[in-house]
N, C-alpha and C positions, 0 to 999 in steps of 0.2 A: 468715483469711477474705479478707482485703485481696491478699495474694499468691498467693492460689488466682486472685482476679477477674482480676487483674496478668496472671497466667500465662494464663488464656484468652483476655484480649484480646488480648497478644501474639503466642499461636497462631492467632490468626485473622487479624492482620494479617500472618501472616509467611506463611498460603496463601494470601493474596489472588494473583490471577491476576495477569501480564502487560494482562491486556484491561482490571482494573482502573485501572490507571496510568495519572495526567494528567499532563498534560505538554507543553511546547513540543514540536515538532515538531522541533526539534534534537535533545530529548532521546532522542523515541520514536526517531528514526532510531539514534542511539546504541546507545541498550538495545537495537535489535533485532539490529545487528550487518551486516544487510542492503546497506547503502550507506553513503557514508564520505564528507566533504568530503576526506578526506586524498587518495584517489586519481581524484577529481573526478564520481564515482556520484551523489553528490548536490547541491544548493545551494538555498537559497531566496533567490530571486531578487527577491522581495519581501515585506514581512512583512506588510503591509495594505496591501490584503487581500493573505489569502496567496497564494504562490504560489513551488512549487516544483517543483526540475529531479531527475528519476530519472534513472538511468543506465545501463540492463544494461551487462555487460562482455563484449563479444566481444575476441577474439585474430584474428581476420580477419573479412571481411567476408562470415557464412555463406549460405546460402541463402535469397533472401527471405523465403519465407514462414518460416523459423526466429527470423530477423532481426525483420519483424512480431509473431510469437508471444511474443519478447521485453520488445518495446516496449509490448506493449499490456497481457502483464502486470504492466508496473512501475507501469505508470498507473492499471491498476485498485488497485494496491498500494498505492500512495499515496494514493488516494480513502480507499480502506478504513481505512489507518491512522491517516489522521488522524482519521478520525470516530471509530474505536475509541479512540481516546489520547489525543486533546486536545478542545478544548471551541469550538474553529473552528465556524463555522455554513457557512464557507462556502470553496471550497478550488480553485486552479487548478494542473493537473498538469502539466507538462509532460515528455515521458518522448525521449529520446533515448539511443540506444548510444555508448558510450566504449569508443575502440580501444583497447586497454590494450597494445600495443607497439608502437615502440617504448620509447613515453611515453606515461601517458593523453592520450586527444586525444577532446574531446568532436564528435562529429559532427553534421552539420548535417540528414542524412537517413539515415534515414528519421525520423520524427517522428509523437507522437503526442499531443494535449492533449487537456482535458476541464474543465471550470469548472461544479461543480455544488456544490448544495446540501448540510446535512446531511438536510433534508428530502427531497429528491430523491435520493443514494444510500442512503436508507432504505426507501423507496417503491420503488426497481427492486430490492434485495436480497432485500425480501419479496416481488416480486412474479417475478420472475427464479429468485431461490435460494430460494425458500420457507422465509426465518427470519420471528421476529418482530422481535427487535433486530440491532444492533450486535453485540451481545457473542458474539452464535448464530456468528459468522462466524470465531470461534475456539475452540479447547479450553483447558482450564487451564493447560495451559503453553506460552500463545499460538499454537501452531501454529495455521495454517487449518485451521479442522473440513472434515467429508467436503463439507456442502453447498455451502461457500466454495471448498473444489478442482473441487467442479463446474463452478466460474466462471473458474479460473485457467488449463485443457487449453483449448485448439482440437479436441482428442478428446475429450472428455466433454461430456454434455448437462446444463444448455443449453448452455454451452461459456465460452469465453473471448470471440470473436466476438459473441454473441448479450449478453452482460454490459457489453463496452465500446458496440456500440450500442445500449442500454438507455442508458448512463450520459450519451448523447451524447459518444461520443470522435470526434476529428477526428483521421484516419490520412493523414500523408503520403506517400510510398514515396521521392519525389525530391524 
């Protein structure tokens, strides 16, 4: 009887989700695979409060608004991940492109930040993405669910646009 119980809890902790796991912010970044201090996509730049650097990777300097569409998805990325993965109350983004050749070279613009709440990006995700929690905003093996891609296009409604000014993002261009 003892290894029947054994065996089911250990089935049930070996589906826990992705979106279950806590975790420093170092780690989540890890386990997603997403960004990397190795080739400069990432850093936290201070750990209290937190606050950390995203990085899309472009290979040139593409077309603004692609360039935008970028930046503003890593920030929302980073809001979201940390809310779903670690236990931060409170989270400052800051999201810039790294040229990746020559050499990574973190760039100074375009640039995008955001300093919100856990309280506050739970309130514009229900109220923007229509979830109830956190966890809505991925599927079992963490990919973003449909509602959460609603928020990551500049083509899809609400949009990507419409999420980061919910979330109060500050976009730079220059």
């Amino acid at each position: 009887m003892k290894k029947i119980v054994l065996a089911l809890g250990l089935a049930a902790v070996a589906t826990l989700s992705h979106a279950q796991f806590k975790g420093s912010i170092e780690k989540v970044i890890e386990e997603m695979g997403d960004f990397s201090p190795d080739n400069k996509t990432f850093e936290v730049i201070t750990a209290k409060p937190l606050h950390i650097r995203l990085s899309p990777r472009v290979m040139t300097l593409a077309a603004p608004e692609q360039t935008r569409e970028e930046v503003l998805r890593a920030v929302v990325y980073g809001v979201y991940r940390t809310f779903i993965h670690t236990d931060q109350v409170q989270v400052q983004v800051t999201a810039q492109p790294v040229l990746m050749v020559p050499k990574p070279t973190v760039l100074d613009a375009p640039r995008a930040t955001v300093t919100v709440t856990r309280a506050k990006a739970l309130q514009v995700a229900q109220k923007t993405l229509g979830v109830k929690s956190f966890k809505d905003l991925v599927d079992s093996d963490d990919t973003w669910s449909d509602k959460m891609q609603n928020g990551r296009y500049l083509s899809r409604k609400p949009g990507l646009a419409k999420l980061a000014q919910d979330l109060g993002v500050v976009y730079v261009a220059k």
